[in-house]
N, C-alpha and C positions, 0 to 999 in steps of 0.2 A: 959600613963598619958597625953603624949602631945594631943594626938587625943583628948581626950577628953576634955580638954581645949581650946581646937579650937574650936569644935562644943559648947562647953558653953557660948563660944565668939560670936560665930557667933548667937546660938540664942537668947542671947543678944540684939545683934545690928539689929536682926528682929524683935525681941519684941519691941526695942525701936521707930521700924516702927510704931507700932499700937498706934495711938493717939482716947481717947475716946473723943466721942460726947461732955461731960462735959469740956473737956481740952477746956482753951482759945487759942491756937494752932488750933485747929477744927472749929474756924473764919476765919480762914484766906486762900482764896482762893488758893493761891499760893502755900500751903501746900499742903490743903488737894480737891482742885477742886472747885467747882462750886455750886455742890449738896449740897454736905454734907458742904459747909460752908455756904451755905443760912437758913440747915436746926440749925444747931448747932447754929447759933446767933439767930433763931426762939425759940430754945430749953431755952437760956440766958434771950430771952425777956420773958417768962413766956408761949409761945405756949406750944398747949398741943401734942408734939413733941416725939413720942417712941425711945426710948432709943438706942443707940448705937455706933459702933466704926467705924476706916476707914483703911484702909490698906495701906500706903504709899508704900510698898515695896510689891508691888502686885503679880507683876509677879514669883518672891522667894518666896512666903507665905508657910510659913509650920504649919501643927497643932499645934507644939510647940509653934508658936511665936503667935498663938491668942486663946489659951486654956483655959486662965485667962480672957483673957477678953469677951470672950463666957460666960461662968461661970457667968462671973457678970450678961448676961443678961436672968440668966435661965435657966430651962431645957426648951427653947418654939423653936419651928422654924425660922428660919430667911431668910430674905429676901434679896440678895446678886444685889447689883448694881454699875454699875461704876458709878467713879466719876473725871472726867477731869479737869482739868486748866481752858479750855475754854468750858465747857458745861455747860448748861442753862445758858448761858448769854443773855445780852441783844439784839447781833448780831446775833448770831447763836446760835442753843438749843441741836443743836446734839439730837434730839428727834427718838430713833427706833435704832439710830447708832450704841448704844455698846449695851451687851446683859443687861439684868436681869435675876437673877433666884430667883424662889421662894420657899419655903419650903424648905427649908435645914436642917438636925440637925447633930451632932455632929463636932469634931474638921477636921477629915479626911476629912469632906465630905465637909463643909464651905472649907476649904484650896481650893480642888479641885476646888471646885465653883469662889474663889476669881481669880482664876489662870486662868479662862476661860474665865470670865468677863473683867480682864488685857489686854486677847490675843486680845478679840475683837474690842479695839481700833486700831490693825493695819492689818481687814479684809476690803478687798477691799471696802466694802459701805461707811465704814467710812473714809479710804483715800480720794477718792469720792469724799466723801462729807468735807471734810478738804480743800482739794485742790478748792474748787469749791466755798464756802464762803472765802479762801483766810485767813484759819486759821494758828496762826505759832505752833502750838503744836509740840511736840516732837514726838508725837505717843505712851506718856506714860501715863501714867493715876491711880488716885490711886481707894480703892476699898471698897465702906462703905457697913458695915454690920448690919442690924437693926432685930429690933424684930417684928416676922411677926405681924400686927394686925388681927385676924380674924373673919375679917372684914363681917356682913351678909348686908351691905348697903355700898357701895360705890358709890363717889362724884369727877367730877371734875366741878371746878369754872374759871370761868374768869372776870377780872373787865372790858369789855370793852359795850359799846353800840350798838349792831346790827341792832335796831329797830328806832334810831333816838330818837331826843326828851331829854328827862331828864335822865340821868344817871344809867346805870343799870349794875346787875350782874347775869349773866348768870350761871345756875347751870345745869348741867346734874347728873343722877342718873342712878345708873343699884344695882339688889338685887346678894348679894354674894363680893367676890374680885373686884377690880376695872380693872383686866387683858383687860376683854373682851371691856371692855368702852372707854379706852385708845388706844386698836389696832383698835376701831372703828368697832368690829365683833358682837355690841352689840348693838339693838337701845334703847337711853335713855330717862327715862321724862326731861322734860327737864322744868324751872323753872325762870321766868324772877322777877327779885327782882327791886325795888326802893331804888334804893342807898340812897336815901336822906331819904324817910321813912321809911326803912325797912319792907315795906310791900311786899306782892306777889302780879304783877299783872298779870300775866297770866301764864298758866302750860299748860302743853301739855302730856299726859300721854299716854304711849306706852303698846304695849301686849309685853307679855314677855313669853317665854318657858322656856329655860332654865338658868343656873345662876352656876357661877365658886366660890366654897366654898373648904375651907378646911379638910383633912379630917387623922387626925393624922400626921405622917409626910409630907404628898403628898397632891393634889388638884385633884380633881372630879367636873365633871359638872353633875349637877342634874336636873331633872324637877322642874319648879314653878310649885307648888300648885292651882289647881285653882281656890280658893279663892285670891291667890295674882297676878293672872296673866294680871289683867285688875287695881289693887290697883294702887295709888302713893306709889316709892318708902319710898318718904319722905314728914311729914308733913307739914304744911306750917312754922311750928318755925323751925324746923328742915333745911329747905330749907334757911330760914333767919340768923340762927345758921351758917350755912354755908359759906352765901354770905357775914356776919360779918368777918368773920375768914377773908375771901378773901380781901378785906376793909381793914384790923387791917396793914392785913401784907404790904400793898402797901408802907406801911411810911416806914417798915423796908426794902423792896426790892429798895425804891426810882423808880414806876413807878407802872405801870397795872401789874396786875400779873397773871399766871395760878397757879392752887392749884390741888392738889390730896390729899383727907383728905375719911376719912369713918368714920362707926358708928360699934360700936362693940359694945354689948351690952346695948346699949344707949351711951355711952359716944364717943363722938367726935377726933379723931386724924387727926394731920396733916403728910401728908406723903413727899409731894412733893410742893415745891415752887419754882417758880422761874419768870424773868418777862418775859410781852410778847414779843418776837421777831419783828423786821421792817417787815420780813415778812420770816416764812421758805421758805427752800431752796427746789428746784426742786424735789429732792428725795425721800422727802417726799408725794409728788403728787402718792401715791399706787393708782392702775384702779382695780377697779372689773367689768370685763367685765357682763352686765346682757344678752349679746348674742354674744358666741362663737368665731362668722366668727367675729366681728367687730376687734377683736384683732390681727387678721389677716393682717389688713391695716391701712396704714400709715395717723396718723392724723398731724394737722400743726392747729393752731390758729392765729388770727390777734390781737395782741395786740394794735394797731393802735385806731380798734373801736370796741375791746370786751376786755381793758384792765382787768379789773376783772370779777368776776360770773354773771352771767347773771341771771335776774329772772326767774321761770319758765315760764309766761306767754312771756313774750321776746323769749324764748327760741322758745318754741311754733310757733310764730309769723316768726320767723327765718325761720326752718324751712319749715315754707309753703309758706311762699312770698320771703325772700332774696334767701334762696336756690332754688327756683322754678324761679325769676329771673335770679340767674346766668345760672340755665340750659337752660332756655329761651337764654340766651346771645348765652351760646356756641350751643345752635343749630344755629341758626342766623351765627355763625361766623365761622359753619365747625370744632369745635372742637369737634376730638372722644371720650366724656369723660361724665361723671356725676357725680356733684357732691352731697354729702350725709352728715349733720349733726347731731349734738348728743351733749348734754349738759354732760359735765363728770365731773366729782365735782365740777358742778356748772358753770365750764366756757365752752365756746362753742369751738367745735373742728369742723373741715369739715376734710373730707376725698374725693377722687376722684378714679372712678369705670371708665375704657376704656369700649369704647362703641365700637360700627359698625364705617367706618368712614362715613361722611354725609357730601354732600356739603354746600358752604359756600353760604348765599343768599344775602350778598354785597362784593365787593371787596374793602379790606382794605384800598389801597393805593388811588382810588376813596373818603375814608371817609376821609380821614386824608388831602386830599388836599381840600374837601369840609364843612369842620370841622363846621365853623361859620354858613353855608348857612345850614347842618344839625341840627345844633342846634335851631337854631333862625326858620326855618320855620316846622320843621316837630318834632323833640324831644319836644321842648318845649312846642309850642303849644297843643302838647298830653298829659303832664304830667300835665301840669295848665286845661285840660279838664278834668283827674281825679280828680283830686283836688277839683277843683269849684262842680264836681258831690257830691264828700265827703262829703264838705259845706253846700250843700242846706239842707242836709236831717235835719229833726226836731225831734235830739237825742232825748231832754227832754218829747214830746209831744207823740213819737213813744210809741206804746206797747210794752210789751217786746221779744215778736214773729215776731215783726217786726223788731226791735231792729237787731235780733241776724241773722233774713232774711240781713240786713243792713251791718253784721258782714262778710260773708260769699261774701258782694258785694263791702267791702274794701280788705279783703284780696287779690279777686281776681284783682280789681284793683291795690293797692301796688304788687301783683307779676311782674303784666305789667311795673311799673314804674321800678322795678328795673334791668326788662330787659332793660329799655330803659338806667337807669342809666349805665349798663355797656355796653352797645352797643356805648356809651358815652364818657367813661372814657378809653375804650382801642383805640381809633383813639389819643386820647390826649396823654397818658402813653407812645405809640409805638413814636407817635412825637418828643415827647421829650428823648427819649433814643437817637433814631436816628440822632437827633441832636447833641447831646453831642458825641458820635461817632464821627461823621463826625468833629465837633471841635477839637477832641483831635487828629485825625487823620492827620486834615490840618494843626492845629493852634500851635502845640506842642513845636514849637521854639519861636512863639511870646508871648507865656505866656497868649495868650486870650484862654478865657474858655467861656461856651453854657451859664453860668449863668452870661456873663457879656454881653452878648448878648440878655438877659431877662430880664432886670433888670429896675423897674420904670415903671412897665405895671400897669398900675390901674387894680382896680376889685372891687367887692361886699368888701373884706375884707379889704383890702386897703381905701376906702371908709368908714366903717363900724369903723374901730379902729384911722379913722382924727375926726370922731363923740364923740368916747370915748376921746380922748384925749382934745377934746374941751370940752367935760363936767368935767373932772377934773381940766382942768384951770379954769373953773366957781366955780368949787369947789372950792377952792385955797381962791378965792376970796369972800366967804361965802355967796353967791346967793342961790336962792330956785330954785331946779331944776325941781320940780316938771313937768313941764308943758313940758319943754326939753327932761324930761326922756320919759314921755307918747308920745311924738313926738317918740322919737328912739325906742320905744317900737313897734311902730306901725309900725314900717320898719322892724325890725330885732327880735321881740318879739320871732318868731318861733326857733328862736336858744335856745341847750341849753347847758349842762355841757357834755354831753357823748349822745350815743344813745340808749343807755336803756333805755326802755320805762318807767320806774317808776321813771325816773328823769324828774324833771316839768322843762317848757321852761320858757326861762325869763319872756314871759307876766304872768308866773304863779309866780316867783320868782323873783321878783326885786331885792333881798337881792344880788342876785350872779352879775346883774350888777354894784350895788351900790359897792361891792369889787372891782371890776375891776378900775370905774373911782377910788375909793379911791388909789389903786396904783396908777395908772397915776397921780392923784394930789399929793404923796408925792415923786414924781420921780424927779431928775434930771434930767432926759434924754426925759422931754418932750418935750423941745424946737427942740431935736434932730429929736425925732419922725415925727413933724411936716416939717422941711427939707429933710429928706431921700428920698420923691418920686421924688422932683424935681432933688437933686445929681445924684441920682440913674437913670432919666430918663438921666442925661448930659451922665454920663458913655456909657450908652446903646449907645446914639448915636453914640460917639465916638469910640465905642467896632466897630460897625458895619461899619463905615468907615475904620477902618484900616483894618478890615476882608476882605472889598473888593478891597481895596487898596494892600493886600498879594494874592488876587487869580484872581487881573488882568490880568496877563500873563496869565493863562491854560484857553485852550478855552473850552467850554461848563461847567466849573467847578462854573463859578460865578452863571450861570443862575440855578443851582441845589442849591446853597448852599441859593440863594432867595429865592425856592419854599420851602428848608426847614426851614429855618430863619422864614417866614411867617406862614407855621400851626404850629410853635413852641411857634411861641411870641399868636399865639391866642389859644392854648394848654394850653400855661403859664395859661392865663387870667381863661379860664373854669375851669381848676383844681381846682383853689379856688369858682369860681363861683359857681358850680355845685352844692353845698351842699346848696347854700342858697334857689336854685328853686327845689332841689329834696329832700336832707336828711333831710334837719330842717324842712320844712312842713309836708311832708311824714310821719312825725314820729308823730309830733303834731295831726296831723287827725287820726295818727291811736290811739294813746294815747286817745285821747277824747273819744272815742269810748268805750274802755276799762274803761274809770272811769266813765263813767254814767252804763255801767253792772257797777261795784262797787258800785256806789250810791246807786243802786237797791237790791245789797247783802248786803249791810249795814243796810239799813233800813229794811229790812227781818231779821237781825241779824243772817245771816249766816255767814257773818265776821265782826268785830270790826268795820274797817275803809273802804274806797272807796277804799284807796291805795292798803290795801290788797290782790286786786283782782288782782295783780301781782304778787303774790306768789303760783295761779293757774296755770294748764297748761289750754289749748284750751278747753279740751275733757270735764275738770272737769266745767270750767267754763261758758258752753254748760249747762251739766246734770244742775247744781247748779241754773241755770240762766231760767232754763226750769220746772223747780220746788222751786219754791221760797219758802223758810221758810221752807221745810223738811229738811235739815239738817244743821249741826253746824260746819265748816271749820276752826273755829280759834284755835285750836291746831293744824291743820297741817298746818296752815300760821306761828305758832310761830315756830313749829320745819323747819320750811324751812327758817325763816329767820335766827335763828341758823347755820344752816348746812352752808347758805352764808358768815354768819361772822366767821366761823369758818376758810372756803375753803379760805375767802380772803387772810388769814394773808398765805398762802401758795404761794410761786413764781410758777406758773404753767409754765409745759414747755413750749416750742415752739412747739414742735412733740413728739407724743409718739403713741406705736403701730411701727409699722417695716416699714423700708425703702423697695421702689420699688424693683424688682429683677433686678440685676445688668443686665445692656443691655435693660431693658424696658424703651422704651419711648414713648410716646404716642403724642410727640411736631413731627410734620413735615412741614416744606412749612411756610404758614403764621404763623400756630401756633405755629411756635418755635419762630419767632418775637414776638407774642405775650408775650411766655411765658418770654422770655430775658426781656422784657419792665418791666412785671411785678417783677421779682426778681431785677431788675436795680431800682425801685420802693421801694420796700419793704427792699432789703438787707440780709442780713444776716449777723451775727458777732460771729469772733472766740473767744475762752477764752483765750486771750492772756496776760500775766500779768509776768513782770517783777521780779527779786528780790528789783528792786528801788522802790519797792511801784508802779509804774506808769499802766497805764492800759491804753492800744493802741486798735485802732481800725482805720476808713477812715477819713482822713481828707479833711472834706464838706465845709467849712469854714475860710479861712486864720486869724490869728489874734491870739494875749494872752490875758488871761483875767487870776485875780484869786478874789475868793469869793465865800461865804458859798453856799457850794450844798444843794438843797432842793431837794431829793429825793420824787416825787410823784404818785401816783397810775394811775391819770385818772382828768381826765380837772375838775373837782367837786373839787380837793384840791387844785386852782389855787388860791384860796385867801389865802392859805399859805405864796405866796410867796411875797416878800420883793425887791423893787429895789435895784438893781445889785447883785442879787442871781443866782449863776449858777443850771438852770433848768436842773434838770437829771430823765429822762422818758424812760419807754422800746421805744416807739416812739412816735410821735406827729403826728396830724391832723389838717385839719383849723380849729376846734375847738381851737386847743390850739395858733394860729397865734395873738392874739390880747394881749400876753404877751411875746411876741419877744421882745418888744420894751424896756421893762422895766427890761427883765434878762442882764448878762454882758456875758453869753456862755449858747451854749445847747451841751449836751452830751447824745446821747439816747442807748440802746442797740441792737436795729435791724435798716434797713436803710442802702439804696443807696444814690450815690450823686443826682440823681433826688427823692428822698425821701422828704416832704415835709419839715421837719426838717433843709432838708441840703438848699434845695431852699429860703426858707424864712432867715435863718440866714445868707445867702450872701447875700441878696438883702435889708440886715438892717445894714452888717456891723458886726457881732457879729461873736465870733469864736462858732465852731459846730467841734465836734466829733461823726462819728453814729458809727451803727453797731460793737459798741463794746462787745458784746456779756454780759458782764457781771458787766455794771455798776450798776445799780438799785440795784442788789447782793452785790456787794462788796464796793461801797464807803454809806458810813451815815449819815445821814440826820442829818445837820448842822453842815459836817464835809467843814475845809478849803481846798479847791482844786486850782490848776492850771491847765486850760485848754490852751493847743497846738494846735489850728484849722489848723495849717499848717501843722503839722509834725502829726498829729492823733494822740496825748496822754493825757493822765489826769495824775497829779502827785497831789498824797495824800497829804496834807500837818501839 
């Protein structure tokens, strides 16, 4: 009798685990997770929401304790998913982490299921991926249980805008269950809505073979028909039926939201809600390799100047002239290597293939002492000779044979420039490593450093941001700038937000200068801005007097530490320089190029818009461009700007694909200089993170600051930010230099102390943390920080 009284007790107090959907208890996150309480106050506000329970005591689940509440919802199958504390939240979505099962029936068989689903919140992906968003979970999780829909259309939605312009909601479609749509093993139509009219305006409809349906208790993949193998999934109300649901629910999630809803029998359910993430986590980045060997080797990306997806056409362009430059470089420079790119969902990856070894056809240390003298009479001069050739030609007037002959005499042109660009930039990069060396080597007692030794060097940027700051004090003062701006325009117009070609340069987009001076005019720290080069040049001198006032005594040591003091301080200068006579032009000519082909496919109505023609690659826009008006490209522009807005909201790695074999090295002699410069450049940063909340990495920077972090993607969301906002970016570029002035700290996640992040925020004053591996991840936009430039930490506040 006791036993049995135990076990009546016990399954008791597991039944009283099982809270239904309908309980007000099944709102509340805390309870019952994430899911199931986003879905359960959806199910309250009147969404048309299937029915079901959750399982708090998961990992114990016995048939006894959810027999009844199965019962309630039928004899139908169900759909067994976890549901965590912290999953689909607004930080992290835990999307792929724990399992789902589907089609389940009876009590024995849901338990088993519930208990499987439990376990896989503490499978190594999901630790993972916990520790790696900086989640504090327990590792428990509870376990809802719904009534399968059987489902022959499914849908996922999202409110957010991929296309620019007026507000829209993105629908995808696949025929059958939504499995295959969601793992991404399915291509969808895909369905762009006007949030404000509820109309369709563009669809893109995909072939479809096969389709994941239900088939009594189990799931079968079937052939589509083919009658519906070329159909839209969904009609256009259907599609709008859709993108409302998505819309309705934003009020109740309080932000953009993603959806997973289907159609069964015509009627509409919603399955899955929850909002969109600052941006999934790395783990999420699954490769499918489309050729073998590539998975083979080690890729690395530059988040510097390919912070997100790149377009195809960009991509394209990459490939044939930057990577054909850099190999241009390393033959030039004796490196045994080649390197190889590849756009992989969406964003650009290089990889490097050892070659034969090949001699070098200049000597490094010749360049780096003749640094000024090669740039000003032989680089430059060559590059403003491509350039000017670019110019002359008459885009508008050309045919379009000539045009694309035109096409074929830029690219080969920009390969050359960007050989020259790095034949360039590593006499500069090796300089300034070597310098900072030899400082921290000499100088280590007297607390001088290489960047106090730098400091109050003019240049293009420096120059370029005394201009902006004088146009916001005009602003201030409510003067017409008009005349001022077209003056700056005309100096610096070639710049723009990023170097993606489908982003316009400011002579094309005023709006993105008119941000910039509007910060500076409501700054405080503009009078400061205006001070700093003369401080900054007092420092320098003063740095370099005591520098040779401590290496008096050693003889031959002063005259070395002069020849490198000297290509360093003209290093400094071209680092920033170098973009305004190479990258911003370069890009501007090649861009023009591509939107008059666009003009040309527009008005053939083979795409919508000029811009479009960035959502091409090379080959297509050749064929496309060579046959005007046979065919109609704008569903695969909509499903590729899709697939961009999708990839973006994903943190891509750093590297993926396998590391070198241990003992290869392909750096010997110069090239291992080189390669040192370049990582003392670039950086790298560990995941290192405290139980105190705080998050370390190198400190670039001396100095405290504390103020709202503006986590950003890429120099395009600089008019986000707000004087004395701590700027936090995987890393920065001179692009981003012209809003040092105005943030109070930079904190970036890749980056050395010669990183340009770290050189610009000691030569303004502001604290800098780099290569903290995992800022942009773990702190949130318009969260309070405290940044430590001296001590390299950030504390959450």
């Amino acid at each position: 009798m006791r036993d049995q009284a135990v076990r009546v007790v016990e399954r008791r107090r597991l039944q009283a685990q099982v809270v239904s959907l309908n309980d007000p208890r099944a709102c509340e996150v805390e309870v019952v997770g994430g899911k199931a309480a986003r879905l359960a106050a959806a199910l309250r506000a009147g969404f048309p929401v299937p029915n079901g329970f959750v399982v708090l005591a998961a990992d114990d689940c016995t048939a006894d304790a959810i027999e009844g509440p199965l019962a309630a919802l039928g004899d139908h199958p169900v759909a067994v998913r976890s549901s965590a504390v912290d999953e689909d939240g607004a930080q992290a979505s835990f999307a792929g982490q724990h399992r789902t099962i589907l089609s389940v029936r009876g009590a024995e068989e849901v338990a088993s299921a519930v208990r499987a689903c439990a376990a896989s919140v503490d499978s190594d992906e999901a630790r993972f991926y916990r520790d790696a968003v900086g989640a504090p979970g327990s590792g428990k999780c509870a376990v809802f249980v719904q009534k399968l829909v059987p489902a022959d259309r499914s849908m996922v939605a999202f409110t957010v805008d991929p296309v620019g312009g007026r507000p829209t909601v993105v629908v995808e479609a696949c025929l059958g269950l939504g499995e295959p749509l969601v793992s991404g093993s399915a291509t969808p139509d895909t369905y762009v809505i006007d949030a404000a009219a509820h109309s369709v305006v563009q669809r893109h409809i995909a072939h479809k073979e096969t389709m994941l349906m239900t088939a009594g208790d189990s799931l079968e993949d079937r052939d589509v028909s083919a009658d519906l193998q070329d159909a839209p999934v969904l009609s256009d109300r259907e599609a709008v039926e859709t993108a409302r649901l998505a819309l309705e629910l934003e009020s109740l999630v309080g932000g953009a939201v993603d959806i997973e809803a289907s159609y069964s029998d015509g009627r509409l359910h919603l399955l899955q809600a929850r909002p969109v993430t600052a941006a999934e986590r790395t783990d999420a980045f699954r490769v499918t390799w489309s050729d073998a060997r590539d998975a083979e080797l080690g890729w690395g990306r530059n988040p510097a100047n390919f912070p997100v997806p790149v377009s195809p056409l960009h991509a394209s362009y990459l490939d044939v002239a930057f990577v054909g430059g850099i190999n241009g470089w390393q033959a030039e420079e004796g490196i045994p290597a080649e390197i190889i790119g590849r756009r992989i969902n969406t964003y650009w990856y290089m990889a490097e293939l050892p070659t034969a070894p090949v001699d070098a056809s200049r000597n490094l240390d010749d360049a780096i002492a003749n640094l000024a003298d090669l740039w000003q009479r032989h680089y430059l001069p060559e590059i403003e000779g491509h350039l000017e050739a670019m110019h002359r030609f008459d885009l508008i007037g050309a045919s379009t044979p000539d045009l694309l002959a035109h096409l074929d005499d830029v690219l080969e042109r920009a390969t050359r420039i960007w050989t020259l660009h790095f034949l360039l930039l590593t006499p500069i990069l090796v300089a300034l490593h070597e310098f900072e060396s030899f400082c921290s080597e000499r100088f280590s007692e007297t607390g001088l450093g290489a960047s106090d030794l730098l400091r109050g060097l003019d240049n293009e940027t420096a120059r370029m941001t005394r201009e902006l700051v004088a146009l916001g004090e005009k602003l201030c003062t409510g003067a017409d700038l008009t005349e001022d701006l077209h003056a700056f325009l005309s100096r610096y117009g070639a710049r723009s937000e990023g170097l993606e070609l489908m982003l316009p340069a400011w002579s094309e987009n005023e709006s993105a200068v008119m941000a910039l001076i509007r910060i500076y005019s409501s700054s405080l720290s503009v009078a400061r801005g205006e001070e700093a080069p003369a401080s900054s040049a007092t420092i320098r001198v003063d740095a370099v007097h005591r520098a040779r006032e401590a290496l008096h005594d050693l003889d031959g040591v002063s005259e070395v530490f002069d020849a490198k003091l000297a290509a360093a301080q003209v290093a400094a200068v071209l680092s920033e320089d170098h973009a305004f006579h190479i990258d911003y032009p370069l890009r501007l000519a090649v861009r023009r190029v591509f939107l008059e082909l666009g003009n040309r496919l527009s008005r053939a109505n083979v795409v919508d818009r000029p811009g479009d023609v960035f959502m091409l690659d090379l080959e297509e826009l050749r064929e496309a461009a060579s046959s005007l008006g046979s065919s109609d490209l704008s569903g695969l522009v909509l499903a590729r700007r899709s697939e961009m807005a999708r990839w973006e909201r994903v943190a891509a790695p750093a590297t993926i694909g396998v590391d070198a074999p241990d003992g290869e090295d392909i750096s010997d002699g110069e090239d291992d200089r080189i390669s040192q410069a370049y990582a003392s450049f670039l950086g790298t940063g560990g995941k290192r993170r405290d139980s105190g909340a705080a998050i370390t990495g190198k400190a670039a920077s001396p100095g405290q600051a504390v103020g709202v972090a503006r986590v950003l993607r890429g120099p395009d969301e600089i008019s986000r930010l707000a004087p004395g906002d701590v700027l936090v970016v995987s890393t920065t570029s001179p692009m981003w230099t012209p809003v040092f002035r105005v943030v109070s700290a930079v904190v970036t996640d890749i980056g050395g102390t010669l990183s340009h992040a770290a050189i610009v925020a000691r030569e303004l004053g502001i604290p800098a943390v780099v290569a903290t591996g995992v800022a942009t991840q773990v702190i949130a936009d318009g969260q309070r920080v405290q940044v430590d430039g001296s001590r390299g930490s950030i504390r959450l506040l």
